[in-house]
N, C-alpha and C positions, 0 to 999 in steps of 0.2 A: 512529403512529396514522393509520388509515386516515380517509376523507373522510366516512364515517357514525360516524365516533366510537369505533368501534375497536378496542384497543390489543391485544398481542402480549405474555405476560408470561412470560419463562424459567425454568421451574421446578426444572431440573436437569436436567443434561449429563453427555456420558462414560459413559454405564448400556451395559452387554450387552444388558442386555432391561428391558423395562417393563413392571410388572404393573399392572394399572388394574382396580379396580371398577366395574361401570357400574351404576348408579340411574334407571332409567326406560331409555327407547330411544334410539336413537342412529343416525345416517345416515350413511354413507361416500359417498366422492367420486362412486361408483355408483350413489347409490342405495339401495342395500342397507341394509333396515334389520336393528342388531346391539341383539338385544335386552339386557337387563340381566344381567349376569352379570359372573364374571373370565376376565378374558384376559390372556394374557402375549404382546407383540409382538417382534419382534426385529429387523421393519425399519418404512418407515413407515408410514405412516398419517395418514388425515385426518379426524375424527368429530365431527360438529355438530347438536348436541342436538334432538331432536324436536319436545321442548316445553322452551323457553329455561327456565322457572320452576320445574318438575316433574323435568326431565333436569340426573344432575349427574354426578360422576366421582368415585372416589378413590382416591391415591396413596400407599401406604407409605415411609417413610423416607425423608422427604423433608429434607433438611438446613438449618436455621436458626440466625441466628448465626453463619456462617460466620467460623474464625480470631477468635473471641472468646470469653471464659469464659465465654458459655451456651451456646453451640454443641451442639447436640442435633437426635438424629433423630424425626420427628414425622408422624401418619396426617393428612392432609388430604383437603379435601371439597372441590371444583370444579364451577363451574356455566362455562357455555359450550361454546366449541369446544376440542379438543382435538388438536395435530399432533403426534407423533412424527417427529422428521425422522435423518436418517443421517447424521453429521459425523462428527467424534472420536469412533467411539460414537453413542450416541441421545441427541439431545435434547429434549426435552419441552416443550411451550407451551402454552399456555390464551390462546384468544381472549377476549377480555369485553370489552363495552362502559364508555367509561369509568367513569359513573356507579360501576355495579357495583363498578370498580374501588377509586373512591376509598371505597365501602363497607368494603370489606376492606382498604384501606390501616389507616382509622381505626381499626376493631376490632383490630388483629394489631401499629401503632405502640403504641397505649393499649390499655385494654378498651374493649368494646364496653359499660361498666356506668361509664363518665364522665359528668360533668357534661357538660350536650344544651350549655351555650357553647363547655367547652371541644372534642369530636367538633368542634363548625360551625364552630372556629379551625381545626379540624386538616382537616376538608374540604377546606377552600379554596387553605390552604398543599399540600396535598399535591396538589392540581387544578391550582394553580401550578405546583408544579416540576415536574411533570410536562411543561406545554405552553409554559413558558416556554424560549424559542429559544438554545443554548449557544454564547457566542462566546468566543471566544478558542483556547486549548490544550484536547482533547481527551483523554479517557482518562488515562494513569499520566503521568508528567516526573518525568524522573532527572536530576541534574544534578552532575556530578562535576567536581568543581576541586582536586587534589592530594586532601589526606587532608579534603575535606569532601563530604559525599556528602547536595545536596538533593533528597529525593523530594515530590511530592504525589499524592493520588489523584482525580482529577475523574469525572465520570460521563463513561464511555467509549462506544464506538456500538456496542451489541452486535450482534453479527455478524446473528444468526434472528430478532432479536425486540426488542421498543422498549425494553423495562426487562427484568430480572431480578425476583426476586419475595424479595430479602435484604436483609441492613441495606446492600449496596452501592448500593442505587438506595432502594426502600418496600420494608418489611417486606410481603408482600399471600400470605397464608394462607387465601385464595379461602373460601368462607363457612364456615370451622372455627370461626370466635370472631363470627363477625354472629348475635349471638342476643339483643341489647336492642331493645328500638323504637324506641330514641331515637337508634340507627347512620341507621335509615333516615330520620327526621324531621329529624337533623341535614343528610346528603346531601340531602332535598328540599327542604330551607327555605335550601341554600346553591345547588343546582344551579344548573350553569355559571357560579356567582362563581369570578372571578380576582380576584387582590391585586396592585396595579398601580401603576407609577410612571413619572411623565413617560409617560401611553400605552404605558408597554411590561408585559407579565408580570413578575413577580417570580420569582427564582431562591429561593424559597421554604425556605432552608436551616431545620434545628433538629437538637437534639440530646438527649438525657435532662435534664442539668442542668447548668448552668452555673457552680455552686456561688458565685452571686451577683452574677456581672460576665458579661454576654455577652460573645463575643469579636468579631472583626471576621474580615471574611472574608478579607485576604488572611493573615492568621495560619496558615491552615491550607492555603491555595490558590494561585493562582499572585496576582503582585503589582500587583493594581488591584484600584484601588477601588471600591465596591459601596453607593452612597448608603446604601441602609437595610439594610444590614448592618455597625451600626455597632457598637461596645460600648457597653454600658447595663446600669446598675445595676439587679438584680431585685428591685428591692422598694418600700416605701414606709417611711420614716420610719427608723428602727433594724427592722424588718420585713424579711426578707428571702426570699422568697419560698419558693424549692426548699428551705430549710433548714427540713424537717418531718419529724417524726416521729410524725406523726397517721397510728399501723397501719389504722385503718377506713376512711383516704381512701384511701392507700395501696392497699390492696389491692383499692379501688372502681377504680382506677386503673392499674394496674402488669400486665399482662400475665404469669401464673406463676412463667416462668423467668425476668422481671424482677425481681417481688417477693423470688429469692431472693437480689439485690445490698442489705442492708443497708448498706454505708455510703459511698452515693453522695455525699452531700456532704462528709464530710471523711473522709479514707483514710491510710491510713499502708504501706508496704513497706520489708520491711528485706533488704539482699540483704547478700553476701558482694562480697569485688574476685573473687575465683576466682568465683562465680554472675553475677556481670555480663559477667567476660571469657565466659564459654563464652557468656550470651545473643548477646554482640555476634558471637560465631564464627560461632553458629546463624545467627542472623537475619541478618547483613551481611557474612557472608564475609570480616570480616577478625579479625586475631590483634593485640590490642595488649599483650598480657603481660597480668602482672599489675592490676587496673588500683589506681590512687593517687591517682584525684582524677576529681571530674565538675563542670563550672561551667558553669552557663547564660549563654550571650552575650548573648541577647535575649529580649525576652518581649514579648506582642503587648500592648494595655490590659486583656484581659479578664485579664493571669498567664499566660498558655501560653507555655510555652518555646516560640521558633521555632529557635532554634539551639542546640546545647547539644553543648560541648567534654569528649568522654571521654578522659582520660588516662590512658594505659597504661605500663610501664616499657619495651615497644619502640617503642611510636608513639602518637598521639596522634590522633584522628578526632573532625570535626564533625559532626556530624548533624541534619537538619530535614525539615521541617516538621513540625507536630504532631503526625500520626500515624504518622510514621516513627520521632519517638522512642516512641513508645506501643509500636510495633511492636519494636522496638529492645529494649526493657527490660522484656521479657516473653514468656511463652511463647505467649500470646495476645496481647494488647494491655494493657496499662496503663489504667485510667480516664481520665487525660485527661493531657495533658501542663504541666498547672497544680501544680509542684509545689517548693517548694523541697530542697536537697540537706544532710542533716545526717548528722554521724560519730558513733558511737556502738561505739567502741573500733577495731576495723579492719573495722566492719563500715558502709554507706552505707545510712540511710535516707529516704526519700523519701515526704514529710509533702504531698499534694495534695487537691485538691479537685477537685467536678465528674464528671462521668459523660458525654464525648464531647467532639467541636468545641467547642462552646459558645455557634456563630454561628447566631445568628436564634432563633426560638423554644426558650426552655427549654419542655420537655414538662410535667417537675413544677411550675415553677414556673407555668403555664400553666393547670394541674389545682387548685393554689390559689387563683389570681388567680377561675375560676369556681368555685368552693367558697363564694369570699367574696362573687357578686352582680356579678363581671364580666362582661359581655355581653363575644361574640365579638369585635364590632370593637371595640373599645375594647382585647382583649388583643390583638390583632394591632397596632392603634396602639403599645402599648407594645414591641412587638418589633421590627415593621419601620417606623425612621422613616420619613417624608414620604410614607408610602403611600397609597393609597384602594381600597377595593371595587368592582370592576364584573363587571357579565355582560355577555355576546354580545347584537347586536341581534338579536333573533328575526329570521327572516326576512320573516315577514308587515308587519316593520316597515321596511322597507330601501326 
């Protein structure tokens, strides 16, 4: 993010060529103004809206979801600047301020038709991890020790541009789904709040649902500790919060191709040992035969398997972190790796709960907690302990 606020958001890479709409006029590095029309480019290009408000872009096929069951191609609309750049192929970026940004974070994680506390929880968290500072280990860690193989995924430093625009960084579908008033009233009654501890930004994590116990962050990451990324029960009393099956909040809430995951909170799979050996072939390159048995070694407080022992009749392979076994035992991913292992003749099923990590905000249960009359901080109090709210001192104040 540049020093007026800025950000670079990668929209997709590796293209031949790129077809783009243009809506209103448009200026090149030149000068040149390119009026509204389509165009197909093949090398780059740099185009910055004439009128930020009025001038916008659009993209066909743009991929969402990436390596998960909703994974779908989709027309998008773009307000800001736009580069083409020549790498691997062409890749594509969209300049926007962040504001903007976290407009379209919040409409394309949720809809844009949520409860106005729960948008202002999701403003702030997604303003957070965005400017919050990454220490430690960087992008993927592999970690091989004979037949155990630990991966995790961290947000990486992408090469052109500050974030990506997929579930690997914010979902940000640039203004396709900003069409409530209460996107923008949420972003302006939060603007430049961060979520903060001990003076520093919060690493802002969340996930769809929990299915009742947050998890903690090194369950799924590398191993330190994260104050208020702790595990915590999502509910109140016998109440538990993501376990809803209210269709009209639901789909005030859920984003289309999320609406069509029915059974996020408890799930069941039933595989074969021959359908798990080929997944493990697929996905991890290795052969364990047959397989005869799968035993989870650990599980973090929230239930997520972090380690989890497949036995095969030639070999035997440990596998971790969460989304490695997610990734592991399926052709996309797995809902979450909270799941216990039961036999049901020679075939393994796998009885879990939850829909992602698990760590920091549940999204559903988040969409309930305002449903029922909780203002925004008080549901970030319940997600991220010891935290507090602040903004930037203006400058006029300094």
């Amino acid at each position: 993010m540049n020093s007026d606020g800025e950000l670079s958001v990668g929209l997709a890479e590796h293209r031949d060529a790129v077809e783009v709409e243009l809506h209103g006029n448009f200026v090149d590095k030149l000068g040149k103004v390119i009026s509204p029309g389509r165009y197909r480019y093949t090398s780059e290009i740099t185009l910055q809206p004439a009128d930020a408000l009025s001038s916008s872009f659009a993209i066909d096929d743009i991929t969402i979801g990436i390596g998960f069951h909703w994974e779908r191609k989709e027309r998008q609309v773009f307000r800001g600047g736009l580069r083409i750049l020549k790498r691997d192929g062409l890749t594509i970026v969209n300049d926007v301020p962040l504001e903007e940004y976290v407009s379209s974070v919040i409409s394309s994680e949720m809809s844009a038709g949520c409860p106005l506390e729960l948008l202002k929880a999701h403003a702030v968290i997604s303003r957070s991890w965005l400017c919050c500072p990454q220490p430690g280990a960087a992008g993927n860690v592999s970690l091989r020790n004979g037949d155990e193989i630990i991966r995790w995924y961290g947000r990486e430093a992408h090469r052109d541009f500050d974030v990506c625009a997929d579930d690997h960084c914010q979902r940000y579908q640039g203004i396709t789904k900003v069409h409530a008033t209460t996107v923008a009233d949420a972003v302006r009654a939060t603007s430049g709040e961060m979520l903060v501890h001990d003076g520093e930004i919060c690493d802002a994590r969340f996930s769809k649902c929990c299915g009742g116990v947050t998890e903690e962050y090194r369950s799924a990451w590398e191993d330190r500790e994260v104050p208020y990324l702790v595990s915590r029960y999502d509910g109140e009393g016998n109440m538990v919060f993501c376990d809803t099956r209210d269709r009209e909040l639901l789909s005030q809430i859920l984003p289309g191709f999320d609406l069509e995951t029915q059974d996020f909170y408890r799930w069941i799979v039933t595989y074969s040992p021959e359908e798990i050996r080929e997944l493990v072939s697929a996905r991890l390159d290795e052969d364990l035969g047959r397989i005869v048995a799968m035993e989870p070694l650990s599980r973090g407080p929230g239930a997520r398997i972090i380690r989890l022992r497949i036995i095969g009749e030639k070999k035997s392979l440990v596998v971790g972190k969460e989304l490695e076994i997610r990734r592991a035992l399926s052709t996309s991913h797995l809902y979450s790796s909270a799941f216990t292992v039961e036999r049901a003749g020679p075939n393994f099923v796998l009885k879990g709960t939850g829909w992602g990590h698990g760590v920091g905000l549940c999204q559903i249960g988040a969409a309930v907690m305002a449903s029922r009359g909780w203002t925004y901080d008080r549901i970030l109090a319940h997600y991220y302990a010891g935290t507090s709210l602040k903004r930037p001192i203006a400058r006029s104040q300094r």
